[in-house]
LUMTOR-572259 format. One record per residue: x, y, z of N, C-alpha, C in turn; residue number from 0; residue in one letter. Coordinates in pm, 1 decimal, always signed. Each point is the difference from the previous one (the first is absolute). Example, Ala and Ser with C-alpha at 12.3 -4.5 7.8 and 13.67 -1.06 7.14 Angstrom:
2
TILUM       n_px       n_py       n_pz      ca_px      ca_py      ca_pz       c_px       c_py       c_pz   tise   mardren
TILUM    +1319.0     -569.0     +780.0      -89.0     +119.0       +0.0      +90.0     +120.0       +0.0      0         A
TILUM      -35.0     +105.0      -72.0      +82.0     +119.0       +6.0      -77.0     +109.0      +73.0      1         S
***
This chain:
239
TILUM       n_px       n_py       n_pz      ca_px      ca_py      ca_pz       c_px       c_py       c_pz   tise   mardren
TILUM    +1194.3    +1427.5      -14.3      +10.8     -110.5      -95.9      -82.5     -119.9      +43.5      0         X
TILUM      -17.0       -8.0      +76.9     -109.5      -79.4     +130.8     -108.6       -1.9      -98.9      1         X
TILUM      -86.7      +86.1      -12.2     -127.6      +17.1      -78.3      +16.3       +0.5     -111.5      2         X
TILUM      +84.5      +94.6     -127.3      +11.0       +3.9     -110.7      +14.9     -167.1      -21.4      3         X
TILUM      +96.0      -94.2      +80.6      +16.0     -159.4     -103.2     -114.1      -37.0      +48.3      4         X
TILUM     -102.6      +22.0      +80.3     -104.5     -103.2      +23.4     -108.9      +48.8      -97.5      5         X
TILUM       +0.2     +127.7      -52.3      -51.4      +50.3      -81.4      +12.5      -31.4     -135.9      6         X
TILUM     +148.0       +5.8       -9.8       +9.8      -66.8     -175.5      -17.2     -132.3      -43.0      7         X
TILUM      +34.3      -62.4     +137.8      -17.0     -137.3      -24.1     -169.4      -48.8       -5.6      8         X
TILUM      -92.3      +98.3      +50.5     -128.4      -38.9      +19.5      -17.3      +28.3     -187.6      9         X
TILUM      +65.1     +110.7      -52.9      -81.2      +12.4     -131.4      -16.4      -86.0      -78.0     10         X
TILUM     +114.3     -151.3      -83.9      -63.9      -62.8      -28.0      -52.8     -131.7      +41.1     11         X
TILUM       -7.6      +15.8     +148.9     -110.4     -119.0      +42.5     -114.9      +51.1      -27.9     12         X
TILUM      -47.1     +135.0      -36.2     -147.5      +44.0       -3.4      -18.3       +4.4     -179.9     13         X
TILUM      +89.4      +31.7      -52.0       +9.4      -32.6     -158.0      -20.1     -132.0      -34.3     14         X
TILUM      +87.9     -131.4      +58.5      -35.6     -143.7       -2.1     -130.2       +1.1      +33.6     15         X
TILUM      -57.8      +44.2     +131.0     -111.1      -83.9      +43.5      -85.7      +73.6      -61.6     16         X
TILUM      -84.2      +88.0      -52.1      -44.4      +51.0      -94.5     -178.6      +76.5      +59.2     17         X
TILUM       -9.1     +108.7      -73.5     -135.9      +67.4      +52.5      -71.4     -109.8      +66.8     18         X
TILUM     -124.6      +35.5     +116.2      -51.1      -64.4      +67.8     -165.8      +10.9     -146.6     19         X
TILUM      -78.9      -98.7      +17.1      -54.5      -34.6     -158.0     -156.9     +114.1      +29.4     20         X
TILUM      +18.8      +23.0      -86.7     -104.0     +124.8      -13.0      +25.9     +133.9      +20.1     21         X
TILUM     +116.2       +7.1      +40.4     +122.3     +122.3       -0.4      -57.2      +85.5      -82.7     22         X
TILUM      +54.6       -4.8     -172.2      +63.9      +67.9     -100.8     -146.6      -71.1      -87.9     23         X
TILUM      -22.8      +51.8      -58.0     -108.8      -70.2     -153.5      +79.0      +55.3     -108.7     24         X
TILUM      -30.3     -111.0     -103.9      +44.2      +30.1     -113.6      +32.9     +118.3      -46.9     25         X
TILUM     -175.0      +52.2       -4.3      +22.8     +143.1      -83.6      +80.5     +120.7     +103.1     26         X
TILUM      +94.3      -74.5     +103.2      +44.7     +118.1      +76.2      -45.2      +52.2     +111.0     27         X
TILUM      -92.2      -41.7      +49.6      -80.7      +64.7     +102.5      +58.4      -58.3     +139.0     28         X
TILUM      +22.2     +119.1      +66.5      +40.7      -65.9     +165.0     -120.7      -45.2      +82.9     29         X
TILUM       +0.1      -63.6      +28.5     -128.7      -36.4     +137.8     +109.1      +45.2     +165.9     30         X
TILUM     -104.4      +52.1      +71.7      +11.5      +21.1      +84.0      -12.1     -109.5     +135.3     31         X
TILUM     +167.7      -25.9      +48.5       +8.1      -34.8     +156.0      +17.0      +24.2      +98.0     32         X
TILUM     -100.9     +104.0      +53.9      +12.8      +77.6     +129.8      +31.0      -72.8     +114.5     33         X
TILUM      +92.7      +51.9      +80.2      +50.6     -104.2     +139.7     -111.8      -69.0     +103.1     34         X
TILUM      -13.9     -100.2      +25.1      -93.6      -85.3      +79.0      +15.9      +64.2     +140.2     35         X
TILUM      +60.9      +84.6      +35.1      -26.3      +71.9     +134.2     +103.5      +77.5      +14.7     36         X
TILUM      -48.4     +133.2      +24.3      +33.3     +113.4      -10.8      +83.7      +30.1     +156.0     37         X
TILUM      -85.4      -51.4     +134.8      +82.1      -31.9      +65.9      +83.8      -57.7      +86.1     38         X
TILUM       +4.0      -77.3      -97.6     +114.8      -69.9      +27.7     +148.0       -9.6      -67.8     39         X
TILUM      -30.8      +75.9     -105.6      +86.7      +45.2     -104.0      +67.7     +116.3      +77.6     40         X
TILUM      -87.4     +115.9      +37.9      +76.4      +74.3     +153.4      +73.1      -45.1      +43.5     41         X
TILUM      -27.0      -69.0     +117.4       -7.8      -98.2      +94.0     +175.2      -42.6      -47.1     42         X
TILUM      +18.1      -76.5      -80.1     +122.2      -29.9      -73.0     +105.4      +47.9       -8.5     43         X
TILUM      -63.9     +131.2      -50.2     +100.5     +104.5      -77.3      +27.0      +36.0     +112.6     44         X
TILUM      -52.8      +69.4     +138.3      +62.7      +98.2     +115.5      +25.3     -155.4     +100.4     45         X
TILUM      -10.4     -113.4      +15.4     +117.5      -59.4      +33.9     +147.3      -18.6      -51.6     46         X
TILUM      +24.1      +16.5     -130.0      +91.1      -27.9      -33.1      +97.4     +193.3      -26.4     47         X
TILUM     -113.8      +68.2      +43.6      +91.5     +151.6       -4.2      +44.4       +1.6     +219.8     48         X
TILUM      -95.0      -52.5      +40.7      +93.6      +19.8     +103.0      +81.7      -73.4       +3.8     49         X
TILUM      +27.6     -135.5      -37.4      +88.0     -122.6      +17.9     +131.5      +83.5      -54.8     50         X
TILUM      -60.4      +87.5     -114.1     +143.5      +21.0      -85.6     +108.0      +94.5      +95.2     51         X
TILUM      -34.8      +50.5     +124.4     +121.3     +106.8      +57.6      +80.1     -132.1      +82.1     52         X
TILUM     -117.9      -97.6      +26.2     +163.0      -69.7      +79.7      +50.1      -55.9     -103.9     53         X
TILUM      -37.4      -20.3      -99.8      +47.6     -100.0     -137.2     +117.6     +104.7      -57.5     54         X
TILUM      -24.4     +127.0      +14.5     +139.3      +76.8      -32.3      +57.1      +62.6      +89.9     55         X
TILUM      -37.3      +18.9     +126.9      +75.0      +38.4      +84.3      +68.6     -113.4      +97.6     56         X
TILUM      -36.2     -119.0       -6.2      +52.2      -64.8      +54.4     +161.2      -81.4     -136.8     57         X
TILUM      -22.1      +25.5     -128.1      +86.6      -52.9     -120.9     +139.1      +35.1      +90.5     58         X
TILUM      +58.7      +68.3      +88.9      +69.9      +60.3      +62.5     +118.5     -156.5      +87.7     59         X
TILUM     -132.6      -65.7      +48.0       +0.9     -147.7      +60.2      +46.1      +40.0     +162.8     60         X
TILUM      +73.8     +129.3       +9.0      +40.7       +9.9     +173.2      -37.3     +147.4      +31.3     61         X
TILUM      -43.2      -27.9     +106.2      -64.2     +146.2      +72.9      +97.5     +125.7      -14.1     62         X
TILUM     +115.7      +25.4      +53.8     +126.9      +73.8      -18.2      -10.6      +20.3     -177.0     63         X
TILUM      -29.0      -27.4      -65.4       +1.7      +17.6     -193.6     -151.8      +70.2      -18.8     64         X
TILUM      -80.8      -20.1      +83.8     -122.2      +22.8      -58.4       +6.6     +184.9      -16.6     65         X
TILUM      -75.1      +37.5     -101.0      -11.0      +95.9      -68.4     -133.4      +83.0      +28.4     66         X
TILUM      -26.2     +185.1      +30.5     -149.8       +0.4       -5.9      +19.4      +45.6     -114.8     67         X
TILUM      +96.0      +39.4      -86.8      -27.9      +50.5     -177.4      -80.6      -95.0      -70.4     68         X
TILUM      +27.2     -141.4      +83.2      -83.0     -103.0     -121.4     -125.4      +63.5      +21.2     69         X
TILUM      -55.0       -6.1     +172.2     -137.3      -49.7      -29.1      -71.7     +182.9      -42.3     70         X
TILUM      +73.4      +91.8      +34.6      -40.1      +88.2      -39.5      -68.7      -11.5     -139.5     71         X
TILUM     +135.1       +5.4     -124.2      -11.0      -30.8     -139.4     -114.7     -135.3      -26.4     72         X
TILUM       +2.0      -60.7      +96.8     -118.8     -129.9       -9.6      -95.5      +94.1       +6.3     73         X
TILUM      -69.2      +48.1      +48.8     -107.0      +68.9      +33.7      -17.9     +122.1      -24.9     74         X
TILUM     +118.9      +42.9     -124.0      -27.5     +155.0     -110.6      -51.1      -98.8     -134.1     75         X
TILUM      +65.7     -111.9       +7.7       -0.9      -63.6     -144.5     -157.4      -47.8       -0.9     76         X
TILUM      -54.3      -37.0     +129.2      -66.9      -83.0       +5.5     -136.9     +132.0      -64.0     77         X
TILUM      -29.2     +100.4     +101.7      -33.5     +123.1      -55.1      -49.2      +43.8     -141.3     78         X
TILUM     +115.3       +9.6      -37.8      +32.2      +54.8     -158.1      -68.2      -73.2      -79.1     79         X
TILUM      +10.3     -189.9      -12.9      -91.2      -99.0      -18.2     -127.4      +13.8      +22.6     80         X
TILUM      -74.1       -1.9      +50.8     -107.7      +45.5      +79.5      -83.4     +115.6      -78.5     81         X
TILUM      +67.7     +136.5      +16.3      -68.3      +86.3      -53.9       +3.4      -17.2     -157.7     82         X
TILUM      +73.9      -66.3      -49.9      +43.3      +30.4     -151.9     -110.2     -137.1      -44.8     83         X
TILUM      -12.9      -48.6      +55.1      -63.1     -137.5      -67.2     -150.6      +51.3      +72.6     84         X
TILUM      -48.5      +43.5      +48.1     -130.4      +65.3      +23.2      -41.6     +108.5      -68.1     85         X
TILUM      +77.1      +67.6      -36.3       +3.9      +81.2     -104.3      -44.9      -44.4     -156.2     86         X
TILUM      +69.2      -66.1      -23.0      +20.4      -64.2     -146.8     -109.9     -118.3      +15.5     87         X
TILUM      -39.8      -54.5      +88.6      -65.0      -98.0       +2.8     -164.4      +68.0      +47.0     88         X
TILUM       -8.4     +129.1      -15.6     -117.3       -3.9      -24.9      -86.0      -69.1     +185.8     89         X
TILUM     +103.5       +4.2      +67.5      -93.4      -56.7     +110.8      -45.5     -147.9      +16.7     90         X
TILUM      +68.1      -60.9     -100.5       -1.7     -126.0       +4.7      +23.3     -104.7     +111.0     91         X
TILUM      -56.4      -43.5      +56.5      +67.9      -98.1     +172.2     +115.2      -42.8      -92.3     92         X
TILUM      +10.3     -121.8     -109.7      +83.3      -70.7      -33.6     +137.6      +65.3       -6.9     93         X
TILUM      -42.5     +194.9      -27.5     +144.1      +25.3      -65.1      +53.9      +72.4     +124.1     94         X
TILUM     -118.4      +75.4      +79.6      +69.4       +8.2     +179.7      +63.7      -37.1     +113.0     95         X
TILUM      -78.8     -129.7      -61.8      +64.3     -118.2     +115.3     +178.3      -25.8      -40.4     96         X
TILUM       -3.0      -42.4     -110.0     +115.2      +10.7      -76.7     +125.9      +87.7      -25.9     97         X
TILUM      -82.3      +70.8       +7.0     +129.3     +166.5       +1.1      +97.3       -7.6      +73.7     98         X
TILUM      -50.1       +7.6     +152.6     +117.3      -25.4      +96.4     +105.3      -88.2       -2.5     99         X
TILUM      -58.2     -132.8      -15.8      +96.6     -123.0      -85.2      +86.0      +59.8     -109.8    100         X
TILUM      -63.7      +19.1      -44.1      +47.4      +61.2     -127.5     +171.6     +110.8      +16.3    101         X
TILUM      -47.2      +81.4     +103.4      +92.0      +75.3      +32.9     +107.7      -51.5      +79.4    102         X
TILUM      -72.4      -65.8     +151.4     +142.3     -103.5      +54.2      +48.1      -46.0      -85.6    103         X
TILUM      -66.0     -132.9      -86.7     +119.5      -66.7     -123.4     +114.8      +75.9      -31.4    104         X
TILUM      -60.9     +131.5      -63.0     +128.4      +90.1      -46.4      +90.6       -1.7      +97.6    105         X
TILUM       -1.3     +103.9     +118.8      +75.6      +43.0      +72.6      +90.4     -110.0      +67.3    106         X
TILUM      -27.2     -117.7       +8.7      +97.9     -114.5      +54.6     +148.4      +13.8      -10.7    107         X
TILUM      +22.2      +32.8     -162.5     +109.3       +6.2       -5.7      +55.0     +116.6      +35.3    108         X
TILUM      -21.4     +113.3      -21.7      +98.5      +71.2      +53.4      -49.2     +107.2     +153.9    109         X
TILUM      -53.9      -86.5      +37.3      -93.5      +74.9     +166.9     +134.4      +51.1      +89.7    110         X
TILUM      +53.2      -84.0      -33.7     +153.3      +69.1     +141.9      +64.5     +108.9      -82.9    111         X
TILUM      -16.4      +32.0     -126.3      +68.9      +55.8     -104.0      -73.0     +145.9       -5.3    112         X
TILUM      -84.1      -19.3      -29.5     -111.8     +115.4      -49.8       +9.7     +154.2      +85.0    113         X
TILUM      -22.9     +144.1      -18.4      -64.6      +86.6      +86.9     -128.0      -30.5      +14.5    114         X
TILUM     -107.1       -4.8      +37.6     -138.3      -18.9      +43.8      -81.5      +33.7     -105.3    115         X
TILUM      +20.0     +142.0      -50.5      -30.1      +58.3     -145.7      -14.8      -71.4      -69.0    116         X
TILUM     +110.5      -51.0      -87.7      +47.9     -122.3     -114.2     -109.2     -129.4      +50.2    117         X
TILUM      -25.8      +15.9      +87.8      -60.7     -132.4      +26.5     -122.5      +16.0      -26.9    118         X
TILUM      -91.3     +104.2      +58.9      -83.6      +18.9      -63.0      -65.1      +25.2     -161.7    119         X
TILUM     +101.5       +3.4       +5.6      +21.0      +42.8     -182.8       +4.4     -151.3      -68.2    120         X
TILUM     +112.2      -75.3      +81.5      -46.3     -145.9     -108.2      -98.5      -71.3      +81.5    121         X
TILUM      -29.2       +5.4     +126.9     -173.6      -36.4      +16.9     -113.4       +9.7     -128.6    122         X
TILUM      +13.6     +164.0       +7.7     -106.3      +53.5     -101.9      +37.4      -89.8     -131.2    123         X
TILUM     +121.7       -5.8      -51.6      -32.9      -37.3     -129.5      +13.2     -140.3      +15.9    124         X
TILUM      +10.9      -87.4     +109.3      -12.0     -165.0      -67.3     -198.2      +22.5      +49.4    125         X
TILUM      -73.1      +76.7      +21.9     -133.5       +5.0      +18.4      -32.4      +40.7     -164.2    126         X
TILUM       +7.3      +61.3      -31.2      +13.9      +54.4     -117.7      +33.5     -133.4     -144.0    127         X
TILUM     +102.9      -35.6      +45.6      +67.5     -138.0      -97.0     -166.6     -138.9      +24.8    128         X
TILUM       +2.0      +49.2     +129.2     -135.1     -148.4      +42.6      -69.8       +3.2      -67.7    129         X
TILUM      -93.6     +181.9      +30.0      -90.1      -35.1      -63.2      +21.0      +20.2     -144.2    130         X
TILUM      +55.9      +26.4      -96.2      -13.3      +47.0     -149.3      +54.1     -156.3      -44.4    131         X
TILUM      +81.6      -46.9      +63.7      +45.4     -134.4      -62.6     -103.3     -127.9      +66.7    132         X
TILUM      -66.2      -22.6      +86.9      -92.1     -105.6      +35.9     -129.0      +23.8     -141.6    133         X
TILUM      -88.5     +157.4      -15.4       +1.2      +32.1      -83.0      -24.6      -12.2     -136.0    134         X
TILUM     +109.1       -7.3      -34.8      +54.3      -34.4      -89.3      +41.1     -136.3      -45.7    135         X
TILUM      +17.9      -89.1      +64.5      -14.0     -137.5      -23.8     -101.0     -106.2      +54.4    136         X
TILUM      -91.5      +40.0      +66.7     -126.8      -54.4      -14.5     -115.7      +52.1      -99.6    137         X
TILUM      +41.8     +115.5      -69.7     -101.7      +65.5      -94.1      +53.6       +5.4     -125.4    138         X
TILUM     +131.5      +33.1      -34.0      +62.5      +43.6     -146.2      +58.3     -157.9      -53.6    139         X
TILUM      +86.2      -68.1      +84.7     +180.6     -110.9      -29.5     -139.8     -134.7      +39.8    140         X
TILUM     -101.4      +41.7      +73.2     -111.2     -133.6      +24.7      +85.0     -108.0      +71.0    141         X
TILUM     +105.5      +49.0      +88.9      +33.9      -91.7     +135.4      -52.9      +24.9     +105.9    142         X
TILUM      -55.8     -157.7      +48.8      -80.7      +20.2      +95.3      +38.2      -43.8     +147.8    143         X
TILUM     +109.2     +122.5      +19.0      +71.3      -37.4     +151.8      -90.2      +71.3      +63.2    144         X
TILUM      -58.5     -141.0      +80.9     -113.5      +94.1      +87.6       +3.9      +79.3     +114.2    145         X
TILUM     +116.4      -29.4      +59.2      +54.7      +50.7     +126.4      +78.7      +99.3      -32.6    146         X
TILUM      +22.1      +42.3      -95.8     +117.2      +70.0      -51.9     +163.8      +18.0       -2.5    147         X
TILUM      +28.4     -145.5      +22.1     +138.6      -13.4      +53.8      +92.8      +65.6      -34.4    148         X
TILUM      -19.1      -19.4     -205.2     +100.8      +69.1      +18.9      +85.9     +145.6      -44.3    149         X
TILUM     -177.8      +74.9       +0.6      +31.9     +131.9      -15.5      +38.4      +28.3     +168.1    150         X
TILUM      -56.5      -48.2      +64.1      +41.1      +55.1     +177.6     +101.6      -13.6      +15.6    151         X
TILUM      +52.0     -180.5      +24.0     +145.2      -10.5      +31.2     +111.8       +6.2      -86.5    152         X
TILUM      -48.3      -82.5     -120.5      +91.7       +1.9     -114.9      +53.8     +171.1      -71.6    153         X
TILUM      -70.2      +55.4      -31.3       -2.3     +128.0      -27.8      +68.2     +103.8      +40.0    154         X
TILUM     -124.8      +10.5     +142.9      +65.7      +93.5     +142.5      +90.2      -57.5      +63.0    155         X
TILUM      +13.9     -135.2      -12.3     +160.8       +2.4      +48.5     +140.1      +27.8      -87.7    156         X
TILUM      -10.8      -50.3     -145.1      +71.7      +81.1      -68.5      +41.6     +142.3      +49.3    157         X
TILUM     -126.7     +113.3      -12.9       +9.5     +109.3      -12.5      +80.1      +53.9     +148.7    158         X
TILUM      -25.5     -120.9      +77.1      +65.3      +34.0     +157.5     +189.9      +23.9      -30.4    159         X
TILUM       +9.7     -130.5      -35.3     +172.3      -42.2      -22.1      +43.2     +168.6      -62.0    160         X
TILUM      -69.7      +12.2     -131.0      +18.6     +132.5      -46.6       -7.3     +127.6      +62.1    161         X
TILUM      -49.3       -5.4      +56.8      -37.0     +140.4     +108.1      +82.3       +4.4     +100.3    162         X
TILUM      +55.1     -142.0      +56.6     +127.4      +52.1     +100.3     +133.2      +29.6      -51.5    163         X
TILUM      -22.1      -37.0     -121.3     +184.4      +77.4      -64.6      -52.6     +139.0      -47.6    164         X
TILUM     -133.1      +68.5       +7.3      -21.6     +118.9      -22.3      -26.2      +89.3      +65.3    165         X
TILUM     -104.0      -47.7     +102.8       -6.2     +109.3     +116.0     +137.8      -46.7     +112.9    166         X
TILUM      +46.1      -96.8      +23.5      +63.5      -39.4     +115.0     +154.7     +118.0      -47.7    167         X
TILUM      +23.7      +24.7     -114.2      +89.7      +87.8      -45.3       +0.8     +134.1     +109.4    168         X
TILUM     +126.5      +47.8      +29.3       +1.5     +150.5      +77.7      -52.5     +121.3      -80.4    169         X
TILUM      -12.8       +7.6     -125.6       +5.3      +94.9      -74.1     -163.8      -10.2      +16.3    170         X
TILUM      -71.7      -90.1      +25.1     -154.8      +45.9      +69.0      -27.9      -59.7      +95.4    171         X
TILUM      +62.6       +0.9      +96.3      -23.1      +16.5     +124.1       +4.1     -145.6     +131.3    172         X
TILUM      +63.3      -99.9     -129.9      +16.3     -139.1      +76.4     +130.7       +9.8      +82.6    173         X
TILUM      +62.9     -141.4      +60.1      +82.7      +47.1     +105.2     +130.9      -48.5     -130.9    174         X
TILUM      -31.3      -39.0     -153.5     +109.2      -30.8      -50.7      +44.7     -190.2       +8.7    175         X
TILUM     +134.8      -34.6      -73.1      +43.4      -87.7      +63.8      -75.6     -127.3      -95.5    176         X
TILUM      -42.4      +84.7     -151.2     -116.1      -99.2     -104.3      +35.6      +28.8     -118.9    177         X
TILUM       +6.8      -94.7     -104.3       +5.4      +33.1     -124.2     -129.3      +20.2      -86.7    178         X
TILUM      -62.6     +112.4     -114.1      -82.6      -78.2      -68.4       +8.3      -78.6      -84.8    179         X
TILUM     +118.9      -71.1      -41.0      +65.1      -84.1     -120.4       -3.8     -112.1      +74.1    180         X
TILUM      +45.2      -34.8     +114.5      +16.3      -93.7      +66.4     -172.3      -72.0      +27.3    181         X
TILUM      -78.4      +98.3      +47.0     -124.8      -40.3       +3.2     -109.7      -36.6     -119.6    182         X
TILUM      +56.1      +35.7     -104.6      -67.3      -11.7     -118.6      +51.8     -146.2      -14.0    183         X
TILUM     +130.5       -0.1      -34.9      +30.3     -143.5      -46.3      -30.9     -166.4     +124.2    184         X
TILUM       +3.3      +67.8     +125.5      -48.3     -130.5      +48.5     -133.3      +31.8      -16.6    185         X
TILUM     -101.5      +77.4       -2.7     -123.1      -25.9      +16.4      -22.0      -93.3     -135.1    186         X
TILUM      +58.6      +70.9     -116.8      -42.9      -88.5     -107.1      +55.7     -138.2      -21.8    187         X
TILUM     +133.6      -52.3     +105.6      -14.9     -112.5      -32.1      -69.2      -73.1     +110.8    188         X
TILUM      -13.7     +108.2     +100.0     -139.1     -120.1      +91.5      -99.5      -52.0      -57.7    189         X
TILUM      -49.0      +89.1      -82.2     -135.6      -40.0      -92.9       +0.6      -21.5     -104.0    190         X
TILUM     +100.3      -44.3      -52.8      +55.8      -62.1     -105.6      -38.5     -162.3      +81.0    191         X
TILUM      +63.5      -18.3      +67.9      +52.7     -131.9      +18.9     -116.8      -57.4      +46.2    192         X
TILUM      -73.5     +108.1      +70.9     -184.4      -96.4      +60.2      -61.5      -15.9      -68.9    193         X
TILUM      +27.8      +96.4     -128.4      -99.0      -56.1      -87.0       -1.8      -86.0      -58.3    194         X
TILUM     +129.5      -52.5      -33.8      +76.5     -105.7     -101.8      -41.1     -141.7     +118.0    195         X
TILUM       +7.6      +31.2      +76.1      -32.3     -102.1     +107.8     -128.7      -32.6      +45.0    196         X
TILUM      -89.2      +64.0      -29.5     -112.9      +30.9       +2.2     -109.2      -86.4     -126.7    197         X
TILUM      +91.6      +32.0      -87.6      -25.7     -103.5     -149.9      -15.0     -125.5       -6.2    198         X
TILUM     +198.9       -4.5      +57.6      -25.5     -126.2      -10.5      -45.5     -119.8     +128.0    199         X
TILUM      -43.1      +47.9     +163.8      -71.8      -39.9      +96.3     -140.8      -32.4      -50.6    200         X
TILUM      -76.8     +101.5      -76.0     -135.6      -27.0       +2.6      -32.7      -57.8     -127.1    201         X
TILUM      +70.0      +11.8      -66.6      +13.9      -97.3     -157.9      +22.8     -112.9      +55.6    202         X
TILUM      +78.9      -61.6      +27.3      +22.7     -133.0      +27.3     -116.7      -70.1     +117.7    203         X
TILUM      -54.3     +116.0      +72.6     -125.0      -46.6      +76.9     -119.9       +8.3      -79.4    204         X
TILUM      -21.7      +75.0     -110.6      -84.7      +32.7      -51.5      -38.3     -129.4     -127.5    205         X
TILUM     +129.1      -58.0      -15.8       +5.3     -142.5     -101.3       +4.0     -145.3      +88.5    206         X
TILUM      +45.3      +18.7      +94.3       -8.2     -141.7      +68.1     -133.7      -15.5     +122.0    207         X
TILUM      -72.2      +95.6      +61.9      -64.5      -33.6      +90.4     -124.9      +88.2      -33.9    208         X
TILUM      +19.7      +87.5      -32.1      -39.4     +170.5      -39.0      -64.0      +52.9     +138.1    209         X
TILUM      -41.7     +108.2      -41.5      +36.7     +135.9      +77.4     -133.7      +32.5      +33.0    210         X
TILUM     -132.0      -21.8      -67.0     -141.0      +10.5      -28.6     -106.6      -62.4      +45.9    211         X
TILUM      -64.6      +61.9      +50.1     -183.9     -108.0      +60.5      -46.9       -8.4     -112.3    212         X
TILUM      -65.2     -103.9      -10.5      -87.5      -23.7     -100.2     -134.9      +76.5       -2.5    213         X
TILUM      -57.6      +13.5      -96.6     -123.6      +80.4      -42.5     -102.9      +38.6     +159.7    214         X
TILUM      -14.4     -152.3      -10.9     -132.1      +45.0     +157.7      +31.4      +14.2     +126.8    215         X
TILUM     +151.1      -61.2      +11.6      +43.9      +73.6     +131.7      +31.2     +135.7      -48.2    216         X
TILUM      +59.0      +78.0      -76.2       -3.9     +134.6      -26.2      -68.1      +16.4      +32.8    217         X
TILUM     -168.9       -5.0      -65.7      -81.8      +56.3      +23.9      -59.9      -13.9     +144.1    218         X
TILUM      +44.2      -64.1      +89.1      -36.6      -47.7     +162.5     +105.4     +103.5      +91.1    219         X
TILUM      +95.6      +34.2      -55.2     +107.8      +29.0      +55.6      +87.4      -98.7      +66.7    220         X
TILUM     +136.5      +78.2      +10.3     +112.2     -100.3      +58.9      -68.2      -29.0     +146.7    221         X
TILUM      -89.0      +97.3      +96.2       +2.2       -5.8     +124.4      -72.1     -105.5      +32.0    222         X
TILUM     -123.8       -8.2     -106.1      -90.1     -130.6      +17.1      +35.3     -134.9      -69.4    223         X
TILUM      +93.0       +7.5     -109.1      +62.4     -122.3      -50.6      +82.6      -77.0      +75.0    224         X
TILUM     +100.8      +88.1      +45.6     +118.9      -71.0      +63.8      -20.7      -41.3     +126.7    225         X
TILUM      -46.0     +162.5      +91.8      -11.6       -2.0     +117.0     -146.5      -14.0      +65.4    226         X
TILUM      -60.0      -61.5      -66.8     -140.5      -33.0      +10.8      -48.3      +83.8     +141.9    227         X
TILUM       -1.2     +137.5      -29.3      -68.2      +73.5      +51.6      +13.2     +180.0     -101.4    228         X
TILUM      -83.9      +54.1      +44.5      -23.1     +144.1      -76.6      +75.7     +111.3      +92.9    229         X
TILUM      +36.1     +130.7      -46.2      +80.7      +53.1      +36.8     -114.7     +113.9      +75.0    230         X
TILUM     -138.9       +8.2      -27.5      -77.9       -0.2      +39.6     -126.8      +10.9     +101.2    231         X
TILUM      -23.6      +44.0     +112.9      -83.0      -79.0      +76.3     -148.5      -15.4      -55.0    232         X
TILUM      -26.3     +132.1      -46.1     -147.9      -79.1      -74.9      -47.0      -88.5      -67.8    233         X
TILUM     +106.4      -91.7     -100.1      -17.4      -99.4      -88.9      -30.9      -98.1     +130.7    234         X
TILUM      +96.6       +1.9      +84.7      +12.4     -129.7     +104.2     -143.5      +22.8     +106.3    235         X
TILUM      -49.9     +103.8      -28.1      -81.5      +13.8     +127.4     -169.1      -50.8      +14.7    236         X
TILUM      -55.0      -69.5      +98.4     -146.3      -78.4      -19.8      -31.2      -23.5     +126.0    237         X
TILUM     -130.0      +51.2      -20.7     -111.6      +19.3     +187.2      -58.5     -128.6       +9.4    238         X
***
């Protein structure tokens, strides 16, 4: 639930703050924003997949509690992610790098729960959910979450909450001890409530201060507007 509310709550700050300008054209046409560095976008993604075993194997908080089912299932889910979003993605860095994310998100919730199997299984499909729904709303719905928040977290974390009242069940192979009724209804009012909160946070920022660079810092970027430097070294660089 960690990811799914930071996820729902990101959707309409990215609906408020609105395509980046030259996005979308009239007659429909997407323009293309390929990532400004490929690796470092890596780079990113496999810090935050190793970070993620102490981030769930440590959720435990005392050594005597700690679990290896988590990090196992961390690292079937992570897997399953991985191959399924390389798959579907066509080989894409954006949707590779991603996958794995993609798959931890899921498995969070029910990692102490899961057989290893099941885990791989909702790995594979929050890779699967990434890529067809990122997708799908930068090309079809013309939202332009560029990071993909919240098909990754928002989404795949949904689909996580759901998957531990399903696989974590004995009847396939979890240790039990889960409802799927129980998990349906808090997931939906977790993301119920971020979103509703979400509205009205960036609405009320979006009318009193707003939320937006203006035209030519857009076009400069935030890194050189704000932080008066480039994210860059070649822009900055001179013999």
């Amino acid at each position: 639930m960690v990811h799914a509310v930071g996820g729902w709550i990101a959707l309409p700050a990215v609906l408020l703050l609105g395509a980046r300008r030259g996005r979308y054209s009239k007659e429909g046409a997407v323009a293309a924003h390929p990532p400004s560095n490929i690796p470092f976008l890596a780079l990113g993604a496999w810090i935050l997949t190793v970070g993620w075993f102490g981030f769930n194997v440590m959720s435990a908080q005392t050594l005597d509690k700690m679990n290896g089912l988590v990090a196992m299932n961390s690292l079937m889910a992570m897997a399953g992610g991985t191959l399924v979003a390389l798959l579907m993605g066509r080989n894409d860095p954006g949707f590779a790098y991603n996958g794995p994310l993609a798959g931890l998100v899921a498995v969070c919730a029910g990692s102490d729960l899961m057989h290893p199997l099941g885990a791989l299984v909702t790995g594979g499909m929050a890779g699967a959910i990434f890529v067809w729904m990122f997708t799908r709303t930068q090309n079809k719905w013309k939202i332009d979450d560029v990071l993909g928040v919240w098909p990754l977290h928002g989404l795949c974390g949904l689909w996580g909450g759901l998957a531990a009242g399903i696989f974590g069940l004995q009847a396939l192979g979890g240790r039990g001890g889960v409802s799927f009724m129980s998990q349906l209804v808090g997931s939906v009012m977790g993301i119920a409530i971020a979103a509703l909160g979400g509205w009205i946070v960036y609405g009320l920022l979006k009318k009193t201060v707003g939320i937006r660079l203006d035209p030519e810092q857009e076009f400069e970027g935030a890194d050189l507007a704000i932080h008066k430097i480039s994210s860059t070294a070649e822009r900055e660089t001179s013999w």
